[in-house]
C-alpha positions as CSV (number, residue, x, y, z in Angstrom):
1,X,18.4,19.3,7.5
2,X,20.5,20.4,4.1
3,X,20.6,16.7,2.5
4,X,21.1,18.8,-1.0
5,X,24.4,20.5,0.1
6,X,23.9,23.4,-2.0
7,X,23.1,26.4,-0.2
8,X,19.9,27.7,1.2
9,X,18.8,31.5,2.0
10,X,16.3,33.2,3.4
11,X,14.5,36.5,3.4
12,X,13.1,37.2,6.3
13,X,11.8,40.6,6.7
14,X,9.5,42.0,9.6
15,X,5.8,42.8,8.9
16,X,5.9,46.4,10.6
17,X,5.8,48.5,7.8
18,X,6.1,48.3,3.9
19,X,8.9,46.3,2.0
20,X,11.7,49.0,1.8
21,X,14.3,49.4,-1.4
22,X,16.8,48.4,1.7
23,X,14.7,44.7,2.4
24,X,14.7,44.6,-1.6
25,X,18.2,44.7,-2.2
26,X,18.7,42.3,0.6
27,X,15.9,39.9,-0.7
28,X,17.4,40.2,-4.6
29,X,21.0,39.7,-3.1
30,X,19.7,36.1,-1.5
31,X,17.5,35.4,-4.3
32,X,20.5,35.7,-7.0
33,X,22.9,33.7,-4.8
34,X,20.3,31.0,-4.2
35,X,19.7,31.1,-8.2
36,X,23.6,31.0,-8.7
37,X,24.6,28.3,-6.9
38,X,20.9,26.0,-7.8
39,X,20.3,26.3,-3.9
40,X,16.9,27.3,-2.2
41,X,15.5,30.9,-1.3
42,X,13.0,30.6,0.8
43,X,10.6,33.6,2.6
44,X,9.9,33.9,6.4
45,X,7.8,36.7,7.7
46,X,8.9,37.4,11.1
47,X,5.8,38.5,12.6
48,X,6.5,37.6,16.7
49,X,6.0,41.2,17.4
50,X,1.9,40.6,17.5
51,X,1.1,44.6,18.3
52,X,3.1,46.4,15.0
53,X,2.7,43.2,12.3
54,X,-0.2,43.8,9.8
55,X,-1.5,42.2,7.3
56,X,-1.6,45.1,5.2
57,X,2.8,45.0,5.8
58,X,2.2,41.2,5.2
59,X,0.3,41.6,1.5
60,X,3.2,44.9,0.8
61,X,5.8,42.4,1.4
62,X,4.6,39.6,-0.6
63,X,3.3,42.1,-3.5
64,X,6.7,44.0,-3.3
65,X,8.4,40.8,-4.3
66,X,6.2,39.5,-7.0
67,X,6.3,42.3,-8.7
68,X,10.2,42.3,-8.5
69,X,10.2,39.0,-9.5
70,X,11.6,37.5,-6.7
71,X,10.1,34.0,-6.7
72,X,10.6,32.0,-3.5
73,X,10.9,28.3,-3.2
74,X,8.3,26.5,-1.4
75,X,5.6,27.6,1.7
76,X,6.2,31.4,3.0
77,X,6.9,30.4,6.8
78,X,4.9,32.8,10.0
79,X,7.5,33.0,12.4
80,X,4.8,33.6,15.4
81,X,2.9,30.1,14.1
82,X,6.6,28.4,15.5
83,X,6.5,29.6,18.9
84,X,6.2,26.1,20.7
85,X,9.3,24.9,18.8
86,X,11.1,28.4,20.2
87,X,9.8,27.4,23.2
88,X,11.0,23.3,23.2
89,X,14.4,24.4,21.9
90,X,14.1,27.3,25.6
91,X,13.5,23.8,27.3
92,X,16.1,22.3,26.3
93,X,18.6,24.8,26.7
94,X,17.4,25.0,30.4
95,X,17.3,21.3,31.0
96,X,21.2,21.5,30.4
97,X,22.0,24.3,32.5
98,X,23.4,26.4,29.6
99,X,19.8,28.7,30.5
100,X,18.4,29.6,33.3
101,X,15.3,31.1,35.0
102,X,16.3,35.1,36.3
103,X,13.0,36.0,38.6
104,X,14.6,39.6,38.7
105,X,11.8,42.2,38.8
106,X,10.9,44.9,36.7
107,X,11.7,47.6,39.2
108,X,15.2,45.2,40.1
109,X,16.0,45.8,36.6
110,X,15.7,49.7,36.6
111,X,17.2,50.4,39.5
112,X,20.3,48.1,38.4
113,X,20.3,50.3,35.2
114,X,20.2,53.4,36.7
115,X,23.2,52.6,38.7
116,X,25.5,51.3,36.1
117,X,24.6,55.0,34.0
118,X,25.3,56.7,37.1
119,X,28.5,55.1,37.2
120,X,29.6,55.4,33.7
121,X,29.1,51.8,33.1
122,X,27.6,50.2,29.6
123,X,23.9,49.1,30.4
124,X,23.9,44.8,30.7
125,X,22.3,42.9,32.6
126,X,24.7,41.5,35.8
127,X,23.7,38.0,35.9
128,X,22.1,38.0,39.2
129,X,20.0,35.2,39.0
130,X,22.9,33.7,37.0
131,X,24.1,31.3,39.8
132,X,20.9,31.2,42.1
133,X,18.7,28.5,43.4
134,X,15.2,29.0,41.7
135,X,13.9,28.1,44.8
136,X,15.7,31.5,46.3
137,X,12.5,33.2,44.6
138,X,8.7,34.1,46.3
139,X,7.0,30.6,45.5
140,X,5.2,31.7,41.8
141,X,7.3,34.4,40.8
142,X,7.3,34.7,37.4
143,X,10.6,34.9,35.2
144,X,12.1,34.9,31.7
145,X,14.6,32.2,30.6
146,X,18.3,33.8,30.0
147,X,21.1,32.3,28.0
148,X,24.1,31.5,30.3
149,X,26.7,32.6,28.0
150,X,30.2,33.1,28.1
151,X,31.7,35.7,29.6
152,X,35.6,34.9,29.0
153,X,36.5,34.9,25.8
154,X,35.3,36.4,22.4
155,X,32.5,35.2,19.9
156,X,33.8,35.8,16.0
157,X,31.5,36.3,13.3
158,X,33.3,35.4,10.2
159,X,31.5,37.2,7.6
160,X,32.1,37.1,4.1
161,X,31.8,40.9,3.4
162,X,32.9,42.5,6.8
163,X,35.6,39.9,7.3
164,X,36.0,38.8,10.9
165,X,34.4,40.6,13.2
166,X,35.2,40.4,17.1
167,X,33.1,40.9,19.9
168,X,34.5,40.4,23.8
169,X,32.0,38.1,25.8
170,X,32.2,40.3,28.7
171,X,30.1,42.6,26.5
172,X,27.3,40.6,25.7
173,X,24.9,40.1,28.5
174,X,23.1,36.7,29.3
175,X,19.9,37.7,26.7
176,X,16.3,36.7,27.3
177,X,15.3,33.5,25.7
178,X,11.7,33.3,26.5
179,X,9.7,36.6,27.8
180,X,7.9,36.1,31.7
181,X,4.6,35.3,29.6
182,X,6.6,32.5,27.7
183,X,6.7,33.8,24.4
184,X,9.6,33.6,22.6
185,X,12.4,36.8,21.9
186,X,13.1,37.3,18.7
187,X,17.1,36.4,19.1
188,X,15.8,33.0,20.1
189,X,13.1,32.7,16.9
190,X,15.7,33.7,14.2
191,X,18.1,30.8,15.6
192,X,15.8,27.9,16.1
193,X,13.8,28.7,12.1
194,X,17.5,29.3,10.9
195,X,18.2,26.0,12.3
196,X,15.0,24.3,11.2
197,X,14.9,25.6,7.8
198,X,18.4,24.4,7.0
199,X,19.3,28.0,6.3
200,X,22.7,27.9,5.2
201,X,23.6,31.2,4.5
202,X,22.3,34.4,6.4
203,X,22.7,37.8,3.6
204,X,21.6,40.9,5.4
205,X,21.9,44.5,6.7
206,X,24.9,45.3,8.6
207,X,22.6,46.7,11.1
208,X,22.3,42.9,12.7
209,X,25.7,42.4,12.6
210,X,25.7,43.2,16.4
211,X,22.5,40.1,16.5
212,X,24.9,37.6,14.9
213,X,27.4,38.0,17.6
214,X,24.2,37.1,19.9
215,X,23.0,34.4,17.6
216,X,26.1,32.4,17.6
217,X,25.9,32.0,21.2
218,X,22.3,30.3,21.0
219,X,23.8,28.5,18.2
220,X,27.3,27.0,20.1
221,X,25.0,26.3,23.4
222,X,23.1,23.9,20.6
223,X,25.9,22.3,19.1
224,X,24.1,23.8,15.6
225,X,26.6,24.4,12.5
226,X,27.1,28.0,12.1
227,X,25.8,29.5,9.2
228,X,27.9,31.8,6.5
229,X,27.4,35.3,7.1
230,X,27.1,38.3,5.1
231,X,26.4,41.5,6.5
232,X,25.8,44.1,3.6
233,X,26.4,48.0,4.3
234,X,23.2,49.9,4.4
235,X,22.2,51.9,1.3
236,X,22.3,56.1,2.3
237,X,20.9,59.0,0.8
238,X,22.3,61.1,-2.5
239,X,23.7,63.1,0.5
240,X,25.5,60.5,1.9
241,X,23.3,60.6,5.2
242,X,21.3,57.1,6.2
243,X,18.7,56.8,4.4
244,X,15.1,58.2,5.4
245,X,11.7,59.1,4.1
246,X,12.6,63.2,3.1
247,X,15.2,61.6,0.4
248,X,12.5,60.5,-1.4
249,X,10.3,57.2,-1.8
250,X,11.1,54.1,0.2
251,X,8.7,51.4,0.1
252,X,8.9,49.4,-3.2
253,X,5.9,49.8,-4.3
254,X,6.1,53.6,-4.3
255,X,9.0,53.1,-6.8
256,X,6.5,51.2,-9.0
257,X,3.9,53.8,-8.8
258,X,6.7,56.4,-9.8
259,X,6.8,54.3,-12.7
260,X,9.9,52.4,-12.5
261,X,10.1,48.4,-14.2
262,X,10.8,45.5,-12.3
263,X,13.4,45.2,-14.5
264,X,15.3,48.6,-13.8
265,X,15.1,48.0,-9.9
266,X,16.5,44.5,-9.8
267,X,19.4,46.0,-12.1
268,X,19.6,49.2,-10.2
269,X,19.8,47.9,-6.2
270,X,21.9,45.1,-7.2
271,X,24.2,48.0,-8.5
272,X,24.2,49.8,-5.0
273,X,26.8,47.7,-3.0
274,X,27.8,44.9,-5.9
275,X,29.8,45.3,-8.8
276,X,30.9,43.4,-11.9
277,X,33.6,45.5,-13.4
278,X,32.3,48.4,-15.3
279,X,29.5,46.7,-16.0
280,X,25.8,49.2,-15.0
281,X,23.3,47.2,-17.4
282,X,23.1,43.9,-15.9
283,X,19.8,42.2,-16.9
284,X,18.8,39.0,-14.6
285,X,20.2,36.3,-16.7
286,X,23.9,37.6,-15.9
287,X,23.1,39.1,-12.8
288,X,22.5,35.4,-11.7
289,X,25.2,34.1,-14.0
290,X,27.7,36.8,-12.3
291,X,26.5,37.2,-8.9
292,X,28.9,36.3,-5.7
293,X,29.1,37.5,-1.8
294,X,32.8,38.0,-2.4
295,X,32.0,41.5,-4.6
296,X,29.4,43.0,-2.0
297,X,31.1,46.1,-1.3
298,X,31.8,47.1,2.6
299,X,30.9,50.6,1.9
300,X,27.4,52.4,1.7
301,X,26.0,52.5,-1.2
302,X,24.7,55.7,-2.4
303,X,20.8,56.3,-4.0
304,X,20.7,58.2,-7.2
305,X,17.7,58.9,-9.0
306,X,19.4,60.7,-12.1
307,X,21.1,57.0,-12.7
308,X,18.1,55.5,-11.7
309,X,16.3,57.3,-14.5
310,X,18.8,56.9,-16.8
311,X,18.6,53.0,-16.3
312,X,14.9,53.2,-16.4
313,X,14.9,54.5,-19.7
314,X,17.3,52.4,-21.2
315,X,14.6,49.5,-19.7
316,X,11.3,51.2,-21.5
317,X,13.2,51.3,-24.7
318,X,14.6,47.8,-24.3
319,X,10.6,46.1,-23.3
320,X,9.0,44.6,-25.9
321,X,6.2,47.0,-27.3
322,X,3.1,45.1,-26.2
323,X,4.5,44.3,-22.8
324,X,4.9,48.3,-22.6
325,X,1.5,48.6,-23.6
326,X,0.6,46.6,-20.8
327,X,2.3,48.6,-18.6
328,X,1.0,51.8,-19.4
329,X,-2.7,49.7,-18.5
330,X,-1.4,48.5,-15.4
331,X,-0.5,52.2,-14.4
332,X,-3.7,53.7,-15.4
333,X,-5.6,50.5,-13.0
334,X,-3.6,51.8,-10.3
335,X,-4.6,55.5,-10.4
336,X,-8.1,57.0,-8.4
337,X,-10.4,56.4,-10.2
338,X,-8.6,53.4,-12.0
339,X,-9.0,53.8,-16.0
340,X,-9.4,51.2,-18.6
341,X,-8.6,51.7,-21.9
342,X,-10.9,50.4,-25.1
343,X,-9.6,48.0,-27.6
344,X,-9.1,50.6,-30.4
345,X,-6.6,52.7,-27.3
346,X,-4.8,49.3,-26.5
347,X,-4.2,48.8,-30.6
348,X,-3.2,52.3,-30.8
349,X,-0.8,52.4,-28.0
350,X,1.2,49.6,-29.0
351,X,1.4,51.0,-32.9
352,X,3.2,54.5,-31.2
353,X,5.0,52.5,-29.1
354,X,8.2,52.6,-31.0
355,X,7.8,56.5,-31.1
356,X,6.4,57.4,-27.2
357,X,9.2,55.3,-25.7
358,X,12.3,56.8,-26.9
359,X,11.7,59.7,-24.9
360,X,10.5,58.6,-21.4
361,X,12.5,57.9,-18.4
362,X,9.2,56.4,-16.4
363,X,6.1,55.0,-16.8
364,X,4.6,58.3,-15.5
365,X,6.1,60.0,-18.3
366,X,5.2,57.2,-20.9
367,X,1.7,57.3,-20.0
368,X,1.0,60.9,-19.9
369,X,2.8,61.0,-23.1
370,X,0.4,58.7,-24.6
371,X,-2.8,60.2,-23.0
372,X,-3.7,61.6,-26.6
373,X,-4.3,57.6,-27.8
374,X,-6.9,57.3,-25.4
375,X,-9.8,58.2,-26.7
376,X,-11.4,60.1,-29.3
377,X,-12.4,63.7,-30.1
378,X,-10.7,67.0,-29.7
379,X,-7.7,67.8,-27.3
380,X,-8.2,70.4,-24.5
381,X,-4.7,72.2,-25.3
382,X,-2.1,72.8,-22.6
383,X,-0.6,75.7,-21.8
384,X,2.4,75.0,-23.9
385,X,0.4,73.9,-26.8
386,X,-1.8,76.9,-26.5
387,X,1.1,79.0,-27.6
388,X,1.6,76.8,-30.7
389,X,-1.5,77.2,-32.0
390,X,-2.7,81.4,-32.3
391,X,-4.9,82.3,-34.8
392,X,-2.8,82.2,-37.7
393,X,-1.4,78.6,-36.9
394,X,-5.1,77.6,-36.7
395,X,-5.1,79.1,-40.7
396,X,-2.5,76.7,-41.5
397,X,-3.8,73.8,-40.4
398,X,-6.6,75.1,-42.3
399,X,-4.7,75.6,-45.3
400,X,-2.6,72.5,-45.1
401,X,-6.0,70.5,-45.0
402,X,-6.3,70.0,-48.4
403,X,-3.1,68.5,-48.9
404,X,-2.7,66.1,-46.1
405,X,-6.7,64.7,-47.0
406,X,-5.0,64.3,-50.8
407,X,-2.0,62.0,-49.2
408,X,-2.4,57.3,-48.6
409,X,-2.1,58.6,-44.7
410,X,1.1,56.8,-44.3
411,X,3.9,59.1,-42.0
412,X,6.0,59.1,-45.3
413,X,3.2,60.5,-47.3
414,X,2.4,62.8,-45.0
415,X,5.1,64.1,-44.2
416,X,5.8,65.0,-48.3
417,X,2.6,66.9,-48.1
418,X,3.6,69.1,-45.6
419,X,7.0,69.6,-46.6
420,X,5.6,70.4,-50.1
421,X,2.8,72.6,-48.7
422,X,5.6,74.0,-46.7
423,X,7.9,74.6,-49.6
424,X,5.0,76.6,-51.5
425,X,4.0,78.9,-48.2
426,X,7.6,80.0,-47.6
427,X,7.5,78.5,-44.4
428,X,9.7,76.2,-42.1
429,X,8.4,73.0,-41.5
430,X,8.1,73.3,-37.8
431,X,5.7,76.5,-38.7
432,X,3.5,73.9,-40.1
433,X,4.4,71.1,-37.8
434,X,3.8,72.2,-34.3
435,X,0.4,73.6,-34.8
436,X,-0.6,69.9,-36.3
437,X,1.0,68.3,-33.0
438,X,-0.8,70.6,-30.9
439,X,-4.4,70.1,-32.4
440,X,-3.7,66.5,-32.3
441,X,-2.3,65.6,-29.2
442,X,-3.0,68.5,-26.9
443,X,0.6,69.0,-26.0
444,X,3.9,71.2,-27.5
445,X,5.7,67.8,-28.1
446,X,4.9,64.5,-29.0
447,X,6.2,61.0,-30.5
448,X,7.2,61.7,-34.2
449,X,4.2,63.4,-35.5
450,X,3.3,62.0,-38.7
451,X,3.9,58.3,-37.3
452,X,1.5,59.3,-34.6
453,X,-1.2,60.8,-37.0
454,X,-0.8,57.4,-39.3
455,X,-1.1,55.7,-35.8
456,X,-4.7,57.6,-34.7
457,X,-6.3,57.2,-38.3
458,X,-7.2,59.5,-41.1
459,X,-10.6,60.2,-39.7
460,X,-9.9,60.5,-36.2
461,X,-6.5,63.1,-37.3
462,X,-9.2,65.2,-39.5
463,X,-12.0,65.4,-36.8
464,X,-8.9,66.7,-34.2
465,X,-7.2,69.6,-36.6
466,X,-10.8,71.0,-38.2
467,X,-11.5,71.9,-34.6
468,X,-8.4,74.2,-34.5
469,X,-8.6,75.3,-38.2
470,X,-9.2,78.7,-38.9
């Protein structure tokens, strides 16, 4: 029971697959109300359907929120471990005649279907054991457990983003409670570990606003408080469409590997569906200060990658330099074969730090930018690069030699020296400039190149442009 009377939510996704941008949004939306309001957020994997749960989908789940940074408060509860208490709470419903056992067979149950489509009737189940004597069935027949619901009437889920929302009672069918091998349904599950956990409010996808209708049945045949609703639209494709697997990457840690932050997908999906006025950079400290259920939008909210870019690189540049740094090593861990980098790399990278991030929208990009700090020796050119450095840009460099070795290696000073040397060849400065990028980092465009070359070192610098001077 709630003794705090400050709200408590819940995540509680299904282990069948990998934690989807769509479960994140609905976690972060839970976790910042919880934070808000100084209630509890609190993680249940519901993993009652034995066959499709995994514990790969388990460790996704859990590592798709840590690396959000979506901390939950206390134990992570296993729906399947609860099963008794579905079961007692099956009992008890039965006991008081507001369930009862339906020995209806499988074949019953088809042919009763196929009738009502024949007939142009919506597919429920008629209640025929609704009113019988159990004893009325073959002496160990088995059975599920139904809920005798209403069936005059209407059940109202008042919901604080779709607003009321009706359903008639003679649509909704007397559900199974318990299964003929007594396991409990999922309907049944989510009520009773709402119920136990003290859950307070239930934040999720619209597609279960149909289960809350359900839900509240189980919950008036307790005499349970009803919990505040919020079903949030589901999140569609650029094109509008819901969203699937050929609009890109779903699971959240694809989105990591893609080289997104934390940072920039807590700010982005609480962006798809909630606003704050104008406001797009919303870092955690006012997204929790800020956040309500009252601005969820009711319509879909649509994925964008170009914004999601754009907010990513506003994020790189924003992260402190080392923490950047660590990044780039976490990405480089991740890849087949994972790579480490040496002390000397790590110092390196976090000198050009200032320089490589200004330009990169992901990690991906950060990292390949940087692959020049990585270790030592000559650069194997890309095609680009090639172009920059024919034989008489090799002859530069060559020339230019004298003057850069003559320079304090500071980017100021070294930038003089080739200005000067420049100056006195009649040439631009990017004549001079690109074939020194290219020797030293491989590539037709880099951070600022004379902060780089201060960054890698007069030695290291000279080793990489006498192998391309002519």
């Amino acid at each position: 029971m709630n003794t705090s009377g400050k709200p408590v939510l819940r995540f509680a996704p299904s282990p069948t697959g990998m934690l989807h941008i769509g479960g994140a949004r609905t976690a972060l939306f839970n976790w910042l109300y919880a934070r808000h309001t100084g209630g509890t957020f609190l993680l249940r994997i519901e993993d009652t359907d034995r066959e499709r749960s995994t514990p790969e989908a388990v460790a996704a789940i859990l590592n798709g929120l840590e690396w959000l940074g979506l901390n939950w408060d206390g134990q992570t509860v296993y729906q399947f471990a609860r099963a008794g208490r579905h079961r007692e709470v099956a009992e008890q419903l039965l006991t008081e005649g507001k369930a009862y056992r339906c020995f209806a067979t499988a074949e019953e149950l088809d042919a009763m279907r196929a009738e009502q489509r024949a007939a142009g009737k919506p597919i429920r189940y008629d209640g025929r054991w609704r009113d019988r004597d159990p004893s009325e069935a073959p002496a160990g027949a088995p059975y599920v457990v139904r809920l005798r619901a209403p069936q005059a009437g209407e059940t109202i889920v008042h919901d604080v983003v779709q607003g009321d929302v009706r359903f008639a009672n003679e649509t909704l069918d007397d559900m199974v409670l318990l299964r003929s091998d007594g396991t409990p349904t999922y309907m049944l599950a989510v009520v009773v570990d709402d119920f136990d956990m003290a859950v307070t409010h239930v934040i999720r996808g619209d597609d279960h606003l149909n289960n809350a209708a359900r839900q509240l049945q189980i919950i008036h045949a307790m005499g349970w408080p009803e919990p505040v609703y919020g079903h949030v639209p589901l999140i569609h494709g650029p094109d509008g469409a819901k969203l699937s697997k050929r609009h890109g990457a779903l699971a959240v840690e694809a989105y990591r590997d893609m080289g997104y932050l934390p940072e920039t997908m807590r700010n982005y999906l609480l962006r798809l569906g909630w606003s704050h006025g104008d406001d797009e950079i919303i870092p955690a400290e006012k997204a929790i200060e800020w956040f309500n259920l009252e601005s969820i939008g009711r319509s879909p909210a649509r994925l964008d990658f170009k914004k999601l870019d754009n907010l990513n690189a506003h994020y790189i540049r924003a992260t402190d330099n080392t923490a950047l740094a660590k990044e780039i090593e976490n990405t480089l861990a991740r890849e087949t074969p994972p790579r480490a980098l040496s002390e000397k790399a790590k110092a390196r990278l976090v000198a050009a730090m200032p320089g490589l991030k200004e330009r990169a929208k992901t990690l991906v990009e950060l990292t390949q930018a940087a692959e020049f700090l990585f270790d030592d020796g000559p650069r194997t050119l890309d095609e680009a690069a090639r172009k920059n450095l024919p034989p008489e840009a090799g002859q530069v460099i060559g020339r230019v030699l004298p003057s850069l070795i003559a320079t304090d290696w500071t980017a100021k000073a070294l930038e003089a020296a080739a200005r000067a040397f420049a100056d006195a060849e009649g040439l631009k400065l990017g004549q001079v400039a690109q074939p020194l990028r290219a020797a030293l980092t491989g590539k037709a465009s880099s951070p600022p190149l004379f902060e780089m070359m201060e960054v890698l070192e007069r030695d290291e610098s000279l080793a990489r442009l006498k192998a391309y001077a002519a």
